[in-house]
C-alpha positions in Angstrom: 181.9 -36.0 77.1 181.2 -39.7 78.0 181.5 -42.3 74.9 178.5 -44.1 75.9 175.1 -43.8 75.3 171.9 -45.2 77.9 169.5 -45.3 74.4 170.4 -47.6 71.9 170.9 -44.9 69.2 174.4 -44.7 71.4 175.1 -47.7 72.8 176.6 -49.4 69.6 179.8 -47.5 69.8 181.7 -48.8 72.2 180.9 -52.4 73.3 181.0 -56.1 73.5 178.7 -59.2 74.1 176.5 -58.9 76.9 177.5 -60.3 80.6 176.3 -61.2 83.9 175.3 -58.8 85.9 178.1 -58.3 88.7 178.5 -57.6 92.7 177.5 -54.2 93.2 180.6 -51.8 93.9 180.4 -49.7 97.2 181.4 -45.6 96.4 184.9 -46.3 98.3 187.7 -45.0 96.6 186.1 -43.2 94.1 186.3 -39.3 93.3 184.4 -37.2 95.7 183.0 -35.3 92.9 180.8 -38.5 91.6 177.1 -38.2 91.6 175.4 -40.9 92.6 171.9 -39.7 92.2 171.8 -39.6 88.6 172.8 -42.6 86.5 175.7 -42.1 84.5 175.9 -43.1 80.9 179.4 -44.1 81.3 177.6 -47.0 84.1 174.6 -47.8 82.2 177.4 -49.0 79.6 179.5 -50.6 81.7 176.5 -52.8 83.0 175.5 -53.8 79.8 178.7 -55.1 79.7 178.7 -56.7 82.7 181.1 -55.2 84.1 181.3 -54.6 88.2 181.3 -50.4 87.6 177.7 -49.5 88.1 175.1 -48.8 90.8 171.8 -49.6 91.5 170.3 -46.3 90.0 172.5 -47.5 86.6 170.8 -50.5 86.5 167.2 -49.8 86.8 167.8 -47.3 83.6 169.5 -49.8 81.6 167.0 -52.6 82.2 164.4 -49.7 81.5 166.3 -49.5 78.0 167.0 -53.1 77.6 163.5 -54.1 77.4 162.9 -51.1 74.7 165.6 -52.4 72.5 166.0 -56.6 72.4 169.1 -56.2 69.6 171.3 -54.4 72.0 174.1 -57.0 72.3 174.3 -57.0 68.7 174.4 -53.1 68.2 177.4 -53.2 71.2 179.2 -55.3 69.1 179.0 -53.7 65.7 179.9 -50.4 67.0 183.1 -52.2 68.9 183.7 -53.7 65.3 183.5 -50.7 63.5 185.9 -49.1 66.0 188.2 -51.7 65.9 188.5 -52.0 61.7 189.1 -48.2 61.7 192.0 -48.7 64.1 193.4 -51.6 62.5 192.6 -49.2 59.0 194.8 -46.5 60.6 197.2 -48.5 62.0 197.9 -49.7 58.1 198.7 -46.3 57.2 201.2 -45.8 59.4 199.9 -44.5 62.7 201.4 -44.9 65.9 200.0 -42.7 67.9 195.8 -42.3 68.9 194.3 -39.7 70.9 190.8 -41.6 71.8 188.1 -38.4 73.4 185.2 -40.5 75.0 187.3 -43.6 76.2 184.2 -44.4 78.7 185.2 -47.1 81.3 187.6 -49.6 79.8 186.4 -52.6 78.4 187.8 -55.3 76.7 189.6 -54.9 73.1 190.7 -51.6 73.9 192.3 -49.0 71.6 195.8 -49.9 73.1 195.0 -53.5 73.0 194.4 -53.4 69.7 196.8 -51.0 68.6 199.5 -52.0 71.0 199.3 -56.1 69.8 200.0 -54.7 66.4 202.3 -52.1 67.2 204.0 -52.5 70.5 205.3 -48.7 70.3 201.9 -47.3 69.5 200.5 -44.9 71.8 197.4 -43.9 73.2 195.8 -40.9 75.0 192.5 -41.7 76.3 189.8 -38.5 77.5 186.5 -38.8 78.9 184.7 -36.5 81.5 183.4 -39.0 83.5 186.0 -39.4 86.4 184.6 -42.9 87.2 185.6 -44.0 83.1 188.9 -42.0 84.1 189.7 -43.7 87.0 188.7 -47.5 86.5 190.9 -46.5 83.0 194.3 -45.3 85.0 193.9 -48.1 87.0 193.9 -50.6 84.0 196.5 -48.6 82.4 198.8 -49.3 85.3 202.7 -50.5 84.1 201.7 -49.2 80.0 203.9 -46.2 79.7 202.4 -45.7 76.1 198.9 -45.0 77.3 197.3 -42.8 79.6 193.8 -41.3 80.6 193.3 -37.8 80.8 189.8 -36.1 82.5 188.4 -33.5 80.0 184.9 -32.6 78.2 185.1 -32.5 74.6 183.5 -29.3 75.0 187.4 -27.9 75.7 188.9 -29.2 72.6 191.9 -26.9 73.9 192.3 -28.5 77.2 192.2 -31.6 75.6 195.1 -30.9 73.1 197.1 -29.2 75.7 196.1 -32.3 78.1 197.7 -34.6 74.8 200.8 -32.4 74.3 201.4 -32.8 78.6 201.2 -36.4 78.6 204.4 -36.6 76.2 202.7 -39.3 74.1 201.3 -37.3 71.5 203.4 -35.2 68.9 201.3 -33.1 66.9 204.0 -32.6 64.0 203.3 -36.2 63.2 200.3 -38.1 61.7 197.6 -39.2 64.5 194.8 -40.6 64.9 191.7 -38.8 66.3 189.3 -40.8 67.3 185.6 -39.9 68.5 183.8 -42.9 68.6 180.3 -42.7 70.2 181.0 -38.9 72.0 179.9 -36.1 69.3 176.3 -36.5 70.0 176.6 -35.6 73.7 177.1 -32.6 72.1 174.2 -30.0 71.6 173.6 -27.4 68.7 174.2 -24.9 70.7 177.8 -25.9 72.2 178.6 -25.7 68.5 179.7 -29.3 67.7 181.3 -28.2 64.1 184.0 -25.4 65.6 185.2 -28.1 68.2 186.0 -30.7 65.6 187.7 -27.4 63.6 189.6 -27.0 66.2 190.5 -30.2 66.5 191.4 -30.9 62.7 193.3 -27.7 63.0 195.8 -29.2 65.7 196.6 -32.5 63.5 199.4 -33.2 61.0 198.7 -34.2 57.1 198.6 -37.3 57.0 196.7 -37.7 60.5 192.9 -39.7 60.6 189.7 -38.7 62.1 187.1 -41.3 62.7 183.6 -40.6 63.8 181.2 -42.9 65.0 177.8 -41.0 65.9 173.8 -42.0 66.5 171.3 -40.9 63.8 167.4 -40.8 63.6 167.8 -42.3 60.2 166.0 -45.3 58.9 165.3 -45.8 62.8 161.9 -47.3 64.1 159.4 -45.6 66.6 161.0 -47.6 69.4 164.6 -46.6 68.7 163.3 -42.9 68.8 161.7 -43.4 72.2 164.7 -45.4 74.2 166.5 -42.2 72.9 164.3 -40.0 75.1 165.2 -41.6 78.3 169.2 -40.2 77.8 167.5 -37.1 79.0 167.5 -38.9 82.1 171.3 -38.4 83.2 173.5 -35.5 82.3 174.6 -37.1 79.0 171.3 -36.3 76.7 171.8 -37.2 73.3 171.8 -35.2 69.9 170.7 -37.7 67.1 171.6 -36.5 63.5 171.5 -36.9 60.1 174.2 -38.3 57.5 175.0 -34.9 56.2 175.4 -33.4 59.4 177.4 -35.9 60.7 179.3 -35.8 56.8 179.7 -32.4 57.9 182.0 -33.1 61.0 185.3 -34.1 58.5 185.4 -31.2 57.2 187.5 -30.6 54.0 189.3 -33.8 54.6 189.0 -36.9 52.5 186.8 -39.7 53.3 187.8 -42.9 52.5 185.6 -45.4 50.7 182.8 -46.0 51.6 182.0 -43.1 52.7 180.1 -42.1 56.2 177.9 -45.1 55.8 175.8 -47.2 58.5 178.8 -49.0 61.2 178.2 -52.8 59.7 178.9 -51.0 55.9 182.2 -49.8 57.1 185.1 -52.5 55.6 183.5 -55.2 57.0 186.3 -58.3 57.6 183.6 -60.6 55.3 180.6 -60.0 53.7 178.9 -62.5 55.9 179.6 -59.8 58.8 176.8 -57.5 57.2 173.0 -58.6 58.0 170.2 -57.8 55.9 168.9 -54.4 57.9 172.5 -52.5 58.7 170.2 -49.5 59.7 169.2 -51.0 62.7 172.5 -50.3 64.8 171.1 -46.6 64.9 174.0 -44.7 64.0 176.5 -43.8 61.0 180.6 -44.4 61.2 183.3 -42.9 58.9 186.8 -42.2 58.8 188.8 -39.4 56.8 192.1 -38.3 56.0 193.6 -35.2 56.1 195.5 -34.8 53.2 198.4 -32.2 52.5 196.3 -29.0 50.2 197.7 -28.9 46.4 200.6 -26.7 45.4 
């Protein structure tokens, strides 16, 4: 599934300041199998960004959204924030090696950016169903031998491991990172969100991290609610949830303080990075640990 959002329940997950709008790209070059009818979610993000990726069927949804939602370069950036603390978080563990589901189109401050400037050996194994996030992503990734992009729905949670084991970067005997920032609401009730995270805690070392960013209806005005409707819009609609549920995602592994809290409340670098309404982002962020069982 896509890591971005069109509502700005979503949106906050993977992001950064606002831009100019850019030259329209033409369809050459890209995969035959792109449908340019329907906005994407994965282009309706990418224009937010400003970023050149998008159409003109992109646009007219996200300026649709943009008037619903006036805080949306702020939510972009907290959910890139949160992102980026649990990464740095991880990679003070000990981990060296991510496997990101729900890349999206690449923006700047990357997971291998980040985790590559701290580590130069980390690696990175980026998945997203959107073959226009998975080509514009190759394409960046050109020269990084550590980091790769990988076409797959999170609704295979197989295909993606076997995907991770193919690419040679990932080595499931050792700690990872599992990262899921923005992607398990794309997810409805009925494709069973709870057995594909199962299966894929069940894949990962002890010691490995899963971290979850993930829209809610909590705390969330009337407004929110409604710019959440037009998602139904492309083929990316969006499941908002509550804490528990999304609690519910980790499993029997350990969260670390504090907890599956709204995305500003996660570690924040200062205090000063926390406003007075946190809720307003729309959605909830956590990271847990799987630890080794007793005995």
């Amino acid at each position: 599934m896509p890591a971005h959002a069109v509502d700005a329940g979503a949106l906050p997950h993977r992001g950064d300041e606002l831009g100019g709008q850019a030259e329209m790209q033409t369809p050459d070059g890209l995969p035959a199998e792109i449908d340019l009818s329907r906005p994407s979610a994965a282009r309706v993000y990418d224009y937010f960004l400003g970023g050149a990726h998008n159409f003109e069927i992109d646009r007219r949804l996200a300026e649709q959204i943009a008037g619903m939602t006036p805080n949306l370069a702020a939510t972009m950036r907290s959910g890139r924030e949160f992102l980026r603390r649990a990464v740095r978080a991880l990679l003070d563990a000990g981990i060296d090696q991510f496997l990101d589901i729900g890349s999206g189109i690449p923006t700047v401050g990357n997971v291998h950016e980040v985790a590559q400037a701290a580590d130069p050996q980390a690696r990175i194994v980026y998945v997203d169903i959107d073959p226009v996030a998975v080509a514009h992503s190759r394409e960046l990734l050109t020269g990084n031998d550590r980091a790769v992009a990988v076409h797959a729905d999170l609704r295979e949670p197989k295909l993606i491991l076997d995907e991770a084991r193919s690419s040679g970067l990932i080595d499931f005997d050792r700690p990872l990172g599992i990262l899921l920032a923005g992607v398990v609401h794309f997810v409805p009730d009925a494709d069973r969100p709870a057995d594909i995270l199962a299966t894929l805690r069940a894949a990962a070392a002890p010691g490995s991290f899963l971290v979850i960013s993930h829209s809610t209806f909590e705390d969330q005005p009337q407004e929110m609610l409604d710019a959440q409707r037009l998602s139904a819009r492309t083929d990316t609609e969006i499941t908002l949830r509550s804490r528990a549920e999304i609690t519910g995602f980790f499993g029997d592994w350990t969260l670390l303080a504090p907890g599956v809290v709204h995305m500003p409340l996660w570690r924040p670098d200062s205090p000063s990075d926390v406003d007075d309404h946190p809720e307003r982002f729309g959605a909830f962020g956590g990271v847990a640990r799987h630890d080794r069982p007793a005995g």
